[in-house]
N, C-alpha and C positions, 0 to 999 in steps of 0.2 A: 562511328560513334552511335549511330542506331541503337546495336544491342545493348549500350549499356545505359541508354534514358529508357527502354523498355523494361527491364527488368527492376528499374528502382519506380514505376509505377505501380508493380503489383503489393500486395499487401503479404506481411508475414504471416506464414503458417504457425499458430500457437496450437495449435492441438497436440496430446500426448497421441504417442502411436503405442497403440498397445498389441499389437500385433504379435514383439518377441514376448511381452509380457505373458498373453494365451499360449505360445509355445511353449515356456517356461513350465506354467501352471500342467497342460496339458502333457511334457514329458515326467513330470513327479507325478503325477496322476495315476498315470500306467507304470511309472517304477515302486509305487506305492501298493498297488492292485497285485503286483507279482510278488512283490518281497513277503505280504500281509498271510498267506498262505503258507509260507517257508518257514514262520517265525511258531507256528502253532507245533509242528514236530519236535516232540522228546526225544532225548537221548536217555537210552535206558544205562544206566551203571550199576556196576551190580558193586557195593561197598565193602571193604573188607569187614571180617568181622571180629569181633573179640572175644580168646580165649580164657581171660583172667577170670576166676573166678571169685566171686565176690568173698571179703574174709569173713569166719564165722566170729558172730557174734562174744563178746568177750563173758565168760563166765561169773555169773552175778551172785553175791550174795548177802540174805537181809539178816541183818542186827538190830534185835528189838530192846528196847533200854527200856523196863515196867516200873513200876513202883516200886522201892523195897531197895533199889539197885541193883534189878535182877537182872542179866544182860542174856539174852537167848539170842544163838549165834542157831538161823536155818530150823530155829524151833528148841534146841537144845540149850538148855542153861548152864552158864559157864563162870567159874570165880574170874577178876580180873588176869591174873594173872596164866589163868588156864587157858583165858580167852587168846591173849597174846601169842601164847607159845601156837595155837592152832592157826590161827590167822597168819602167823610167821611159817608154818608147814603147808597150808595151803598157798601163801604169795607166792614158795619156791615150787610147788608143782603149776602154777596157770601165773607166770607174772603180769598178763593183763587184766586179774582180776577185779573186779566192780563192788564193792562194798555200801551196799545200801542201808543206810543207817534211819532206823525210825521211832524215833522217843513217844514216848507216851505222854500225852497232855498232861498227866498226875505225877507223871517221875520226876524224880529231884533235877533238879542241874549238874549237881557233882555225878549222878549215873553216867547223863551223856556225855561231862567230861572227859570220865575214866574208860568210857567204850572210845574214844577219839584219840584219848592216850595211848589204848592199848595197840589201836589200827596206825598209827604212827609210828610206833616202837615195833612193832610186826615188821613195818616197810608198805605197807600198802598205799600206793600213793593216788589210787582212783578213790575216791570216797563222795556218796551221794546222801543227801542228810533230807530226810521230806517229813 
């Protein structure tokens, strides 16, 4: 019975051991050192590329509505109903035609009605009014 009133005389050890702790630190340390190296190489790819070509632009055309109810289609002045029948022969040659419609500050309202009637009754269904 010796050994065991000896061993209840000594005091507990509370101290942390940090001992695995430094090993710990110490094996990330050096796994850190080798990976940190590895991670800066690119990988080169070389991307496919695209053949499509971009579509061309859709054929535009400006309609001026002036004073008078004079409606000039591209510069050329046109009766309403002359105007229709061309606008209706151009829609069926380019049907993504763009119709840019531009009134004049001075011209009536019933002009750029009757130019909106006529690009409606044509079929032209893009219409840009500035």
């Amino acid at each position: 019975m010796a050994f065991a009133s000896a061993a209840s005389v000594r005091p507990a050890i509370a101290d942390i051991n940090v001992t695995p702790l430094v090993d710990v630190m110490l094996v990330l340390l050096i796994i850190f050192m080798v990976t940190t190296p590895l991670l800066d190489q690119r990988f080169v790819m070389p991307l496919p590329q695209s053949r499509i070509t971009p579509p061309a632009p859709p054929t535009q055309l400006r309609l001026q509505v002036e004073p008078g109810d004079v409606l000039r289609l591209e510069g050329q002045a046109y009766a309403p109903a002359a105007l229709q029948a061309e606008l209706a022969r151009r829609q069926a040659q380019e049907p993504d035609l763009v119709l840019k419609l531009v009134v004049d500050p001075q011209a009536d309202y019933q002009g750029a009605t009757t130019a909106l009637a006529a690009a409606e009754r044509a079929g032209v269904a893009n219409i840009s009014i500035e």
